[in-house]
FIMAR-512678 format. One record per atom (N, C-alpha, C, CB): residue number from 1; atom name; x, y negated, z. Coordinates in Angstrom, 3 decimals, always signed. Glycine has a CB too. Example, Ala and Ser with C-alpha at 12.3 -4.5 7.8 and 13.67 -1.06 7.14 Angstrom:
REM residues 2
<k:1, a:N, xx:+13.190, yy:+5.690, zz:+7.800>
<k:1, a:CA, xx:+12.300, yy:+4.500, zz:+7.800>
<k:1, a:C, xx:+13.200, yy:+3.300, zz:+7.800>
<k:1, a:CB, xx:+11.308, yy:+4.473, zz:+9.046>
<k:2, a:N, xx:+12.850, yy:+2.250, zz:+7.080>
<k:2, a:CA, xx:+13.670, yy:+1.060, zz:+7.140>
<k:2, a:C, xx:+12.900, yy:-0.030, zz:+7.870>
<k:2, a:CB, xx:+14.084, yy:+0.598, zz:+5.725>
***
This chain:
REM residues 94
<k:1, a:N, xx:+8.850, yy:-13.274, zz:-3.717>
<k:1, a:CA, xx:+9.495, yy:-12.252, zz:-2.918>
<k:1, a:C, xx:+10.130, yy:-11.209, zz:-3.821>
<k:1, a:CB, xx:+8.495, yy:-11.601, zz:-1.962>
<k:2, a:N, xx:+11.015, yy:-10.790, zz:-3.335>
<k:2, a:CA, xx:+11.791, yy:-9.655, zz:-4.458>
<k:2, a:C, xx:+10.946, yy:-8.375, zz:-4.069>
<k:2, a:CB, xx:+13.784, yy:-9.326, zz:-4.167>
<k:3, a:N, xx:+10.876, yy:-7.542, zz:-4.787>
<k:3, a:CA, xx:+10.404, yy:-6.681, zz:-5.334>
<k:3, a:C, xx:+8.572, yy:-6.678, zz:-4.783>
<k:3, a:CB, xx:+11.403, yy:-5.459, zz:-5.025>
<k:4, a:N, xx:+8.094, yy:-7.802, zz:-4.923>
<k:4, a:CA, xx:+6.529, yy:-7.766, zz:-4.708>
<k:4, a:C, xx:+5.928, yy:-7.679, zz:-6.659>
<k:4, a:CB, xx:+5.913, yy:-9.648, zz:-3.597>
<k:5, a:N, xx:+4.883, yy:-6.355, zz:-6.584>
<k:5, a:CA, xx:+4.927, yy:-7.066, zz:-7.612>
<k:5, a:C, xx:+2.728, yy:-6.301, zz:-7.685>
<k:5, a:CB, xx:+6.629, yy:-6.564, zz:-9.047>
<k:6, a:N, xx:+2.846, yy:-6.197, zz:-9.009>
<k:6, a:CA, xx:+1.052, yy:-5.804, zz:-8.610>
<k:6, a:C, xx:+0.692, yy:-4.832, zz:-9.531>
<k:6, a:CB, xx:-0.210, yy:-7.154, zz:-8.819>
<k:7, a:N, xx:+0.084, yy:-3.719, zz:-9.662>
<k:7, a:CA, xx:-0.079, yy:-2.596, zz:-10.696>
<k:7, a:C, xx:-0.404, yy:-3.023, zz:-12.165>
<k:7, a:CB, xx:-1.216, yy:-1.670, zz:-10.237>
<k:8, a:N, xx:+0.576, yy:-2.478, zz:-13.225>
<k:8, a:CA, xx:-0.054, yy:-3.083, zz:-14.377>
<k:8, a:C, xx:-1.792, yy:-3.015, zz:-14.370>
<k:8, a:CB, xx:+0.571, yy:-2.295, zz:-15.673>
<k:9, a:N, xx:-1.936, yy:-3.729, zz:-15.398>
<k:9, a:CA, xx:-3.252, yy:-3.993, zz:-15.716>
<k:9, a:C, xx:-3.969, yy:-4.765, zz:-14.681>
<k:9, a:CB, xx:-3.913, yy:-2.799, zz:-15.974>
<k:10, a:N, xx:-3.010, yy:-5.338, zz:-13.409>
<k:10, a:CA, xx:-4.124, yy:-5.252, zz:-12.485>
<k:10, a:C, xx:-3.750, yy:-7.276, zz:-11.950>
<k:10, a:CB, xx:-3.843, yy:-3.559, zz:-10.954>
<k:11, a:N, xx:-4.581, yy:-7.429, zz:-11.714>
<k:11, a:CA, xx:-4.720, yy:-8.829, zz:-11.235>
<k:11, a:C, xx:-4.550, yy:-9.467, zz:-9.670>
<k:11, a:CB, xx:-5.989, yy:-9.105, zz:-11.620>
<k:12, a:N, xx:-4.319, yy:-10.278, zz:-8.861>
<k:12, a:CA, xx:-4.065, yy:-10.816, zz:-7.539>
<k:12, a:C, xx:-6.085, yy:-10.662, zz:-7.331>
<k:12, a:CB, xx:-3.013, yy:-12.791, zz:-7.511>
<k:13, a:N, xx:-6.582, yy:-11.601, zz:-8.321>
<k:13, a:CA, xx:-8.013, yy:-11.977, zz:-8.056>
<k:13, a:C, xx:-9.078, yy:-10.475, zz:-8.480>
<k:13, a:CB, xx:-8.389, yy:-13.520, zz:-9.162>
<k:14, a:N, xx:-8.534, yy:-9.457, zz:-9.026>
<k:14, a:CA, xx:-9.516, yy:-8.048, zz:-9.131>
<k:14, a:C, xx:-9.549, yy:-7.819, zz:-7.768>
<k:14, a:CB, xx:-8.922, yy:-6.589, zz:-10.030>
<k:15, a:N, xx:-8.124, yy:-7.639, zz:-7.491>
<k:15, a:CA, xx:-7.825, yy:-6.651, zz:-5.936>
<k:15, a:C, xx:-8.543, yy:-7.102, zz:-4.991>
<k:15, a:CB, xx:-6.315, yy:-6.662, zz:-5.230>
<k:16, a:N, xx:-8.489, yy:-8.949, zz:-5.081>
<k:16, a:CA, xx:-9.356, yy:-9.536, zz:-3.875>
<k:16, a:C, xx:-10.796, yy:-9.232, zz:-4.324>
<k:16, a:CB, xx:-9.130, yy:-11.273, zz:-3.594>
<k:17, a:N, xx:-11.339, yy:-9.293, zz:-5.157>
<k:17, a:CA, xx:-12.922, yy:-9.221, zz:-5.184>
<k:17, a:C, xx:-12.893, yy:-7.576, zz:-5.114>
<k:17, a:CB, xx:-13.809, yy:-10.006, zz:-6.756>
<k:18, a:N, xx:-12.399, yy:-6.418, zz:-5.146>
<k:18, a:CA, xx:-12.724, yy:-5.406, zz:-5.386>
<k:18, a:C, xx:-12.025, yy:-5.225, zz:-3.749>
<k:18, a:CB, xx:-12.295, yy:-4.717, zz:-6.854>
<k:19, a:N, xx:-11.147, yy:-5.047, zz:-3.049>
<k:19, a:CA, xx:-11.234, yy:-4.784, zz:-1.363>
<k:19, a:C, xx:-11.879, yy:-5.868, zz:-0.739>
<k:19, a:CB, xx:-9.773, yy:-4.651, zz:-0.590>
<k:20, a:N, xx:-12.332, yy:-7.448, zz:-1.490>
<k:20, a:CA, xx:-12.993, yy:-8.090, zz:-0.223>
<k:20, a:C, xx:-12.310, yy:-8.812, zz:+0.366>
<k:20, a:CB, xx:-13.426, yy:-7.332, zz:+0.712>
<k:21, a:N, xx:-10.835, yy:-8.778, zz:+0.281>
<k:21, a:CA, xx:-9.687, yy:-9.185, zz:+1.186>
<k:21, a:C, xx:-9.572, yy:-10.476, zz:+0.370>
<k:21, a:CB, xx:-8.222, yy:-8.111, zz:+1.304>
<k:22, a:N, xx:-9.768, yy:-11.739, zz:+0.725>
<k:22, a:CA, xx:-9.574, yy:-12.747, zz:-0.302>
<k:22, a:C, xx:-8.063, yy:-13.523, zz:-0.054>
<k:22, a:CB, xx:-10.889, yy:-13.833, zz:-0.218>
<k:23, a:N, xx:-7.120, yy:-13.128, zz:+1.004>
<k:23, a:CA, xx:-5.719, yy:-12.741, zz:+1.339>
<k:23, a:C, xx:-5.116, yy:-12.054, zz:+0.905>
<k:23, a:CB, xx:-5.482, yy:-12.421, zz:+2.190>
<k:24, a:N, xx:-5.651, yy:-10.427, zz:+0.469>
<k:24, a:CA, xx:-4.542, yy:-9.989, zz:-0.022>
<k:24, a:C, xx:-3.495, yy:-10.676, zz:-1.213>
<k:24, a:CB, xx:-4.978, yy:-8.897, zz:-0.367>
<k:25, a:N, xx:-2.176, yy:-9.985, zz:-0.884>
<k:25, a:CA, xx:-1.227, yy:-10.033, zz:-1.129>
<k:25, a:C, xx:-0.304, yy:-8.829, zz:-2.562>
<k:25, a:CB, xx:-0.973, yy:-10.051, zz:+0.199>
<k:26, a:N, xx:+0.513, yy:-8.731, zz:-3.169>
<k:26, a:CA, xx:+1.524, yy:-8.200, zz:-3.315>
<k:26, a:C, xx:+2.885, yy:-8.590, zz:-1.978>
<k:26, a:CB, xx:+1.742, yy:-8.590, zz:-4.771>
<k:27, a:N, xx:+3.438, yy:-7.441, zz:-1.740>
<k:27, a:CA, xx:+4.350, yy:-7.467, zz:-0.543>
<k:27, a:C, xx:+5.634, yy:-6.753, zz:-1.084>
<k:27, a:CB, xx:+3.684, yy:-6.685, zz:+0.827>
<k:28, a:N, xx:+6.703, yy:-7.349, zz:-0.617>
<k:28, a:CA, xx:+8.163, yy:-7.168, zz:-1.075>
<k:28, a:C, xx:+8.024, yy:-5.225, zz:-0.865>
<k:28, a:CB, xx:+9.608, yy:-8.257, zz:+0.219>
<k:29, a:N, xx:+8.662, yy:-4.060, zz:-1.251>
<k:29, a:CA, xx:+8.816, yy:-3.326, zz:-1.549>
<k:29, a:C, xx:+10.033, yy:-2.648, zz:-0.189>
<k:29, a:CB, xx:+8.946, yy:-3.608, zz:-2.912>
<k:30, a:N, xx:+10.904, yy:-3.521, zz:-0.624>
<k:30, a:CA, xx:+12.257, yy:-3.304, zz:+0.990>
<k:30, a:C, xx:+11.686, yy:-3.370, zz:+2.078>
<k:30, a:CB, xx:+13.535, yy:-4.539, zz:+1.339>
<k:31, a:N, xx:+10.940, yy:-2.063, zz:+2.603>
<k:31, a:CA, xx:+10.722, yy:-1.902, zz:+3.721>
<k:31, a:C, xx:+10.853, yy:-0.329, zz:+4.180>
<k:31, a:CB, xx:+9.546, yy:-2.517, zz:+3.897>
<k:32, a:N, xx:+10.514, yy:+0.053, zz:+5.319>
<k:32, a:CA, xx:+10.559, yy:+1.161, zz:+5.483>
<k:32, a:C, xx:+9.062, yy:+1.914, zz:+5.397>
<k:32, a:CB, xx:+11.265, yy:+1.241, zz:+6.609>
<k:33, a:N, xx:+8.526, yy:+2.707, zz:+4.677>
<k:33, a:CA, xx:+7.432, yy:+3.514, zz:+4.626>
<k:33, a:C, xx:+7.207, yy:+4.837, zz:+5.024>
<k:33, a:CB, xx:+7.158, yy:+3.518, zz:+3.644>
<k:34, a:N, xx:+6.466, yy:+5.355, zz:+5.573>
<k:34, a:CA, xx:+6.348, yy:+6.924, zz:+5.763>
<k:34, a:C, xx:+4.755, yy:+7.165, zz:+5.910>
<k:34, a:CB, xx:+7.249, yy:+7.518, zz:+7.231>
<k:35, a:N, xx:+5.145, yy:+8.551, zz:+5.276>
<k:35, a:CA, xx:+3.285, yy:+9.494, zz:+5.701>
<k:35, a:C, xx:+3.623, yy:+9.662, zz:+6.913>
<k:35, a:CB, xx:+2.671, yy:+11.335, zz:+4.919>
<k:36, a:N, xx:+2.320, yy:+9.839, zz:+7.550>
<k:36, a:CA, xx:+2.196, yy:+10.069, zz:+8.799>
<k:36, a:C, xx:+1.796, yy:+11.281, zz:+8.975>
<k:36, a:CB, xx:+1.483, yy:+9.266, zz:+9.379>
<k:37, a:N, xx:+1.791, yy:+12.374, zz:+9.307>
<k:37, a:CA, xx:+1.046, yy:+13.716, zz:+9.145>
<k:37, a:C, xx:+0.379, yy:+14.258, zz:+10.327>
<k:37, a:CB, xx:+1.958, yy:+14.761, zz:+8.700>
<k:38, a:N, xx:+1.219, yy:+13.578, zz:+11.164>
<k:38, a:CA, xx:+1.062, yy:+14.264, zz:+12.786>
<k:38, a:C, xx:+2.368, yy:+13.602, zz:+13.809>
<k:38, a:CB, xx:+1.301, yy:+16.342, zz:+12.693>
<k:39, a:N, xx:+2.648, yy:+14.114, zz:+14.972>
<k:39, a:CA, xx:+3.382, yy:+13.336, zz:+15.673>
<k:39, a:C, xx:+5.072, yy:+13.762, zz:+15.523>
<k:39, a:CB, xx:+2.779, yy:+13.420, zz:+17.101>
<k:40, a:N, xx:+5.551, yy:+15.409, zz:+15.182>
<k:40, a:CA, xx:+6.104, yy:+15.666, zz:+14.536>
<k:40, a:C, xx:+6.530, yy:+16.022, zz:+12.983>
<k:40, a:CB, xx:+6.089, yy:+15.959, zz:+15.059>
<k:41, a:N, xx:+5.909, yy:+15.145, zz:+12.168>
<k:41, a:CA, xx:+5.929, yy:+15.302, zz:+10.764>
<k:41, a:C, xx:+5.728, yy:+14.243, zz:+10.031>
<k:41, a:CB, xx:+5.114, yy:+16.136, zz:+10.368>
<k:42, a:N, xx:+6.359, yy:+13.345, zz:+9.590>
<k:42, a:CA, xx:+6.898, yy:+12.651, zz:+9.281>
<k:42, a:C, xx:+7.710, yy:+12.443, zz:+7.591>
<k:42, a:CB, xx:+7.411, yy:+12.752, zz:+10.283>
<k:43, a:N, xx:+7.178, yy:+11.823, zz:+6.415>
<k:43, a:CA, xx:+8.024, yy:+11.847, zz:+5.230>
<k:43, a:C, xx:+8.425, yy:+10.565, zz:+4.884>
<k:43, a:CB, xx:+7.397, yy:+12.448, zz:+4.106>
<k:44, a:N, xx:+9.280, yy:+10.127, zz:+4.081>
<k:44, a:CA, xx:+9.783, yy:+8.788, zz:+3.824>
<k:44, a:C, xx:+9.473, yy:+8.911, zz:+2.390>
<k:44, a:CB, xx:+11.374, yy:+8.429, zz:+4.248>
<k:45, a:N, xx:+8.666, yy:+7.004, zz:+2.381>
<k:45, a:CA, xx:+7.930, yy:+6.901, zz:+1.106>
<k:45, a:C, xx:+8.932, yy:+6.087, zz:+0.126>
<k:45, a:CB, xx:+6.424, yy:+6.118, zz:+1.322>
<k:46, a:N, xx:+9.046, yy:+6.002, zz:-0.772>
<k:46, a:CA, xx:+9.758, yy:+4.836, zz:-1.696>
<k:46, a:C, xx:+8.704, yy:+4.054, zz:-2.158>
<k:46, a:CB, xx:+10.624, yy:+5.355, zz:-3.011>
<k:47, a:N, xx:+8.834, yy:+2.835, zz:-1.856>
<k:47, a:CA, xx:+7.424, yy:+2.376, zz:-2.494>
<k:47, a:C, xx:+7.892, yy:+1.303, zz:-3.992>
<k:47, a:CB, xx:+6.372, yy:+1.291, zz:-1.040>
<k:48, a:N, xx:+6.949, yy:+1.653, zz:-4.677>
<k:48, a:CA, xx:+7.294, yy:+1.286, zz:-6.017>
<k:48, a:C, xx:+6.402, yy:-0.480, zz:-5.597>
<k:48, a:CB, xx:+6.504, yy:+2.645, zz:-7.552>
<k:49, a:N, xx:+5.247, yy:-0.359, zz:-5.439>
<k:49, a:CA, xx:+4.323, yy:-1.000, zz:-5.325>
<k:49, a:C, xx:+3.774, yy:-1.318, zz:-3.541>
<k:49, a:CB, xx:+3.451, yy:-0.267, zz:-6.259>
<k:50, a:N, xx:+3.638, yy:-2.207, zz:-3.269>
<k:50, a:CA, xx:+2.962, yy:-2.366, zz:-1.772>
<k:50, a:C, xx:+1.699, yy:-3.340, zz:-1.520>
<k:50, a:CB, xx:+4.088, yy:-2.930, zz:-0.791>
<k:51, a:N, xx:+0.802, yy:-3.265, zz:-1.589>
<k:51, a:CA, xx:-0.007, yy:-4.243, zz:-1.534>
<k:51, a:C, xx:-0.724, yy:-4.713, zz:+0.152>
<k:51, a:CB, xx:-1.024, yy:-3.774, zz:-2.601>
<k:52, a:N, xx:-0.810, yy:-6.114, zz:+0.724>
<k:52, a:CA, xx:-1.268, yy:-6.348, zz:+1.668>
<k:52, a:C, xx:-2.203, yy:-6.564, zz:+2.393>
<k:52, a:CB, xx:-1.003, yy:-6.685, zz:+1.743>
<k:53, a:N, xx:-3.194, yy:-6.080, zz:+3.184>
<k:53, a:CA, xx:-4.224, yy:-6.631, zz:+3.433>
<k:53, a:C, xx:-4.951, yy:-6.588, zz:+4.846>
<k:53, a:CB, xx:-4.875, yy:-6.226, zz:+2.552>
<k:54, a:N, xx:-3.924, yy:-7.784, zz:+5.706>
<k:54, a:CA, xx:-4.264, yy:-8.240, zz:+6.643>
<k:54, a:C, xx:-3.239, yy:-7.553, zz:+7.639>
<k:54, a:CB, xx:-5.651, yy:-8.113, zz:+6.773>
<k:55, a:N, xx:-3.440, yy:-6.267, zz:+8.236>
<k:55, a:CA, xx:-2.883, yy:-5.206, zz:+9.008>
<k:55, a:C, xx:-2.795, yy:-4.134, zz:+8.240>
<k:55, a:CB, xx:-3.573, yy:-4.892, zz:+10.156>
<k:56, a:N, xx:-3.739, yy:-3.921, zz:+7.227>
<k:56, a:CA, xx:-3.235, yy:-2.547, zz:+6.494>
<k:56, a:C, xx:-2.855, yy:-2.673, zz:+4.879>
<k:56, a:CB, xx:-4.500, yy:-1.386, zz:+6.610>
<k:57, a:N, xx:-2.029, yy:-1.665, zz:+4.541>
<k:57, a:CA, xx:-1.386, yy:-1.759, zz:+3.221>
<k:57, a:C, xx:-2.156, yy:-0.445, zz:+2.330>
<k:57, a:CB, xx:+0.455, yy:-1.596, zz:+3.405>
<k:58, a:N, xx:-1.680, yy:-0.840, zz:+1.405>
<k:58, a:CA, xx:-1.498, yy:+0.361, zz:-0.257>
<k:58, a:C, xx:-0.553, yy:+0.882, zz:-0.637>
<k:58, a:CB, xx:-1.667, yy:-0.114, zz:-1.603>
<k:59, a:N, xx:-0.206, yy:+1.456, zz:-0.907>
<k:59, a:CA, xx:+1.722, yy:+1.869, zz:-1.357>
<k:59, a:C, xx:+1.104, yy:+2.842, zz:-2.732>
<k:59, a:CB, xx:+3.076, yy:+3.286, zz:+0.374>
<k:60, a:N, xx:+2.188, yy:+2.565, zz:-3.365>
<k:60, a:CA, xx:+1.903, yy:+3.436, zz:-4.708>
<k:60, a:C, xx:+3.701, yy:+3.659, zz:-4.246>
<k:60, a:CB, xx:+1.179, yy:+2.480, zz:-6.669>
<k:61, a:N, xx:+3.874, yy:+5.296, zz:-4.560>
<k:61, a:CA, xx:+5.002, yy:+5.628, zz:-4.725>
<k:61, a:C, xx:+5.558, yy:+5.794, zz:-5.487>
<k:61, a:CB, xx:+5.210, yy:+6.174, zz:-4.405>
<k:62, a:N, xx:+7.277, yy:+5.423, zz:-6.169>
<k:62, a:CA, xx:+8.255, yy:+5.643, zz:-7.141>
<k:62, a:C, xx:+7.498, yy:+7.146, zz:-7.244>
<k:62, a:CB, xx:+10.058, yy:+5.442, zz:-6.683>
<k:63, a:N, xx:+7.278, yy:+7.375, zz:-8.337>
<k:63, a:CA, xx:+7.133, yy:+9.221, zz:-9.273>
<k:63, a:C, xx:+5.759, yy:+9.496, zz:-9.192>
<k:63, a:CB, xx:+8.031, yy:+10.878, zz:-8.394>
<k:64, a:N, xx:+4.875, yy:+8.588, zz:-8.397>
<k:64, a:CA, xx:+3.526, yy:+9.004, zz:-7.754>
<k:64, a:C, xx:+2.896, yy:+8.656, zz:-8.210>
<k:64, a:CB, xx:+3.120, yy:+8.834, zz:-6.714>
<k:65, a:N, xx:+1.451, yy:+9.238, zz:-9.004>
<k:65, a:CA, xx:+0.484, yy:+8.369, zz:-9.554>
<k:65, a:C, xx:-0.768, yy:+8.068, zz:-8.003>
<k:65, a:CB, xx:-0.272, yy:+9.314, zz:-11.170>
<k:66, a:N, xx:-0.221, yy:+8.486, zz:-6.563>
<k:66, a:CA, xx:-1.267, yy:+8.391, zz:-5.954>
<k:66, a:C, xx:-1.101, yy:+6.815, zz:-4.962>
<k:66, a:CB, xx:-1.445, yy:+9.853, zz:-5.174>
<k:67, a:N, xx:-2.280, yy:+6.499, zz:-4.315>
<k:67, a:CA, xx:-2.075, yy:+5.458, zz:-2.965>
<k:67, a:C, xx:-2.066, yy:+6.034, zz:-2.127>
<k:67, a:CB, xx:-2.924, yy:+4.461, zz:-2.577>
<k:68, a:N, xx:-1.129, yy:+5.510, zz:-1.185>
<k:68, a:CA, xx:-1.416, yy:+5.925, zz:+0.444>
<k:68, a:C, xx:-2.065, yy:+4.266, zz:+0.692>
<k:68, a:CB, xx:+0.407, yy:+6.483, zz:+1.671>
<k:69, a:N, xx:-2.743, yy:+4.699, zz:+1.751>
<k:69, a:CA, xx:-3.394, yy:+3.633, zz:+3.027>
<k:69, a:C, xx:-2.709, yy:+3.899, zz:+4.043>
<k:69, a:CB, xx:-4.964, yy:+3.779, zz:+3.527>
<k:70, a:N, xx:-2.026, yy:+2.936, zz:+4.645>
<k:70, a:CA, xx:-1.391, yy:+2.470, zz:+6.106>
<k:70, a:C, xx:-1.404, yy:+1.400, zz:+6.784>
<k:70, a:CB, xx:-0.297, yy:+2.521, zz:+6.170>
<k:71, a:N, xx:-1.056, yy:+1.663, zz:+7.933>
<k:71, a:CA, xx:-1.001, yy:+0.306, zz:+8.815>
<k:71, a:C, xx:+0.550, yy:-0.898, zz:+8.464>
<k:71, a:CB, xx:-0.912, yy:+0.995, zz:+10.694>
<k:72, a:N, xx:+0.692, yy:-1.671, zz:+8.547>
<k:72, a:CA, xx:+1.753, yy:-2.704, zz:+8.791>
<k:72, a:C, xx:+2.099, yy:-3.140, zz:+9.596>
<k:72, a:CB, xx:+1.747, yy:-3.502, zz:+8.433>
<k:73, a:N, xx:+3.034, yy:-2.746, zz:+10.198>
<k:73, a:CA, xx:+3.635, yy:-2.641, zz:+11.649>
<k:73, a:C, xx:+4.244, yy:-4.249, zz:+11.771>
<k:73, a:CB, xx:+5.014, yy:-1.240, zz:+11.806>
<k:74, a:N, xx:+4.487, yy:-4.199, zz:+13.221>
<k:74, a:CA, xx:+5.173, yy:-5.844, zz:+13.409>
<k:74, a:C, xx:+6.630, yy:-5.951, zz:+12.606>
<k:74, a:CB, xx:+5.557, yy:-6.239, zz:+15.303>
<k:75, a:N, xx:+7.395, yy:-5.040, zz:+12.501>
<k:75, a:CA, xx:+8.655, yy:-4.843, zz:+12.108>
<k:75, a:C, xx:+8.613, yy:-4.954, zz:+10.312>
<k:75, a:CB, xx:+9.161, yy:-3.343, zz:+12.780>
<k:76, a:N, xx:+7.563, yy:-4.812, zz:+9.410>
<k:76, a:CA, xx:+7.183, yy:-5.103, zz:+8.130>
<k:76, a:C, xx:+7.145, yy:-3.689, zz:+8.003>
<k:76, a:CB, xx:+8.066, yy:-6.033, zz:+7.151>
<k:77, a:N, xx:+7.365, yy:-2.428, zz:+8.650>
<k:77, a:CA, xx:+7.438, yy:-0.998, zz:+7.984>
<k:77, a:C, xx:+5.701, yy:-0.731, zz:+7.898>
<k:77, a:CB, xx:+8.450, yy:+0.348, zz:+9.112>
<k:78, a:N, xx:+5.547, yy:+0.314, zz:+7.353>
<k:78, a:CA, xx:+4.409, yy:+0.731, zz:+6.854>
<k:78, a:C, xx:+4.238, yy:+2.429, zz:+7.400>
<k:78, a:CB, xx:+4.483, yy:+0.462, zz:+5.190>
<k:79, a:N, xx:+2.983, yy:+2.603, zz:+8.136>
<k:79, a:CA, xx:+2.951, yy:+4.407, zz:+8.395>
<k:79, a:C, xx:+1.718, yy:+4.394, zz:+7.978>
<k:79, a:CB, xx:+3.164, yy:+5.244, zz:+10.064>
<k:80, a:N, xx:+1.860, yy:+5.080, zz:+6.749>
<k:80, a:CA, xx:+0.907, yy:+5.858, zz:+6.335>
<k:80, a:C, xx:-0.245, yy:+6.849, zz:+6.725>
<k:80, a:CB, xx:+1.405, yy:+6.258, zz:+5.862>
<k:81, a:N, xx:-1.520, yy:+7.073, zz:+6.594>
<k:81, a:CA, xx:-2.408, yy:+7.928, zz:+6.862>
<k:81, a:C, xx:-3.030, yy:+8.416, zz:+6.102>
<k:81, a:CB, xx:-3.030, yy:+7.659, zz:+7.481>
<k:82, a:N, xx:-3.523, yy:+8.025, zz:+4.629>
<k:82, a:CA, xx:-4.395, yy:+8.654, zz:+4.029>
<k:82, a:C, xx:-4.040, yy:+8.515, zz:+2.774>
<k:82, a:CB, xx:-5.592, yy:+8.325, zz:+4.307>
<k:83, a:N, xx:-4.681, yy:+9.500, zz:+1.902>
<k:83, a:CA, xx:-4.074, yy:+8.536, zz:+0.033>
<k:83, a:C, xx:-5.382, yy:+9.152, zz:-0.885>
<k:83, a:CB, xx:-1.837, yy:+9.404, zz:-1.049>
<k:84, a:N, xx:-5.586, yy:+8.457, zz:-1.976>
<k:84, a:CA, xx:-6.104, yy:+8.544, zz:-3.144>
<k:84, a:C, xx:-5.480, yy:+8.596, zz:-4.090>
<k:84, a:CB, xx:-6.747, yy:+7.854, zz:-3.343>
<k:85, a:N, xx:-6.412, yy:+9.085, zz:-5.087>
<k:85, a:CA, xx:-6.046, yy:+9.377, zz:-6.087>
<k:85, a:C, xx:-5.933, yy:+8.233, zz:-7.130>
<k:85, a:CB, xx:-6.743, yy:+10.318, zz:-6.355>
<k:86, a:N, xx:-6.657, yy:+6.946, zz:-6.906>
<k:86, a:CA, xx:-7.216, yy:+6.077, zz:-7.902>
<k:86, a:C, xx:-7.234, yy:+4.765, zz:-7.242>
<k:86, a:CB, xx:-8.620, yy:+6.518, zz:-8.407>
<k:87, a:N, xx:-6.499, yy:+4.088, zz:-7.318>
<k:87, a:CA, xx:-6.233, yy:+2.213, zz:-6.809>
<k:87, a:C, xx:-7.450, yy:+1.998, zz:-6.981>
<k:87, a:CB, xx:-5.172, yy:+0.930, zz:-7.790>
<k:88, a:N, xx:-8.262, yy:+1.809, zz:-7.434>
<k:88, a:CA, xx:-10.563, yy:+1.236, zz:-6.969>
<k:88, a:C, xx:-10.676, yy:+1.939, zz:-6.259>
<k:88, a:CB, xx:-12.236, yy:+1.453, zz:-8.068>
<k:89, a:N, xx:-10.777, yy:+3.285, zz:-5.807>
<k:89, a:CA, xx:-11.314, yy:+3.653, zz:-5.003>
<k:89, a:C, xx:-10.321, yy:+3.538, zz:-3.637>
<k:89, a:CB, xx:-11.810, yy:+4.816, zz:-5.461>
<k:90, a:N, xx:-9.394, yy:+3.657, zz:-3.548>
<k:90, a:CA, xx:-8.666, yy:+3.055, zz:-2.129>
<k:90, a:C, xx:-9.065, yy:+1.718, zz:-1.946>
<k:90, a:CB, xx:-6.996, yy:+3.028, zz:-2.129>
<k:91, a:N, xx:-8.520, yy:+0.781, zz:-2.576>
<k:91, a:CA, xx:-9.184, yy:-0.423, zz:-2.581>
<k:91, a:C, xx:-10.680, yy:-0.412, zz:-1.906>
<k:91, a:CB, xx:-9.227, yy:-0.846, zz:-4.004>
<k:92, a:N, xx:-11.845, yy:-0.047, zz:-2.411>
<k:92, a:CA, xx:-12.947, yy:+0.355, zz:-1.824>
<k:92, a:C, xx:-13.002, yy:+0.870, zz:-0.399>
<k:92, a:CB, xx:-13.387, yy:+1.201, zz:-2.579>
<k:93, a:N, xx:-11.837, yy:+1.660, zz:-0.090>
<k:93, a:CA, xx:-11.613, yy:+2.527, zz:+1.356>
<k:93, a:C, xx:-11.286, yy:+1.831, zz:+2.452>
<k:93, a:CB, xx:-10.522, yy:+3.528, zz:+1.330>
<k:94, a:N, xx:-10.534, yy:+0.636, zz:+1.825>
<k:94, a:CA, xx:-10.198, yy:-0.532, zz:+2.998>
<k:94, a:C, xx:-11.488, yy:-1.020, zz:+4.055>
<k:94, a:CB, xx:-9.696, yy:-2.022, zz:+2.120>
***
């Protein structure tokens, strides 16, 4: 897939033994992302990184050293709810 790709240092088989998800994925990047904040508030994410897992995603953002956690909508977009500071411990949050 074009622009799927997976955090340096980081492996397809870490991510699965460390969220559990023995599916997850790297996921193409061309989609639409946003934080979710509330029902009027709303930001648009660039995602450098997207990772899949099942119904919910990871996004690491272009400039961002942080993750958001979101859902994966039927349409492939992504709305965001929560973020960390540290890919293990989101991973863990799943």
């Amino acid at each position: 897939m074009r622009g799927a790709r997976l955090p340096a240092g980081w492996t397809l088989e870490a991510i699965r033994n460390i969220s559990g998800d023995q599916e997850a994925m790297a996921l193409d990047t061309e989609r639409s992302v946003e934080w979710v904040a509330g029902p009027e508030c709303r930001a648009r994410i660039h995602p450098e990184i997207v990772l899949g897992f099942h119904g919910l995603c990871l996004v690491k953002p272009v400039n961002d050293e942080d993750w958001y956690m979101g859902s994966l909508n039927g349409d492939g977009s992504v709305d965001c709810w929560s973020a960390y500071s540290d890919l293990h411990e989101a991973l863990r949050g799943l």
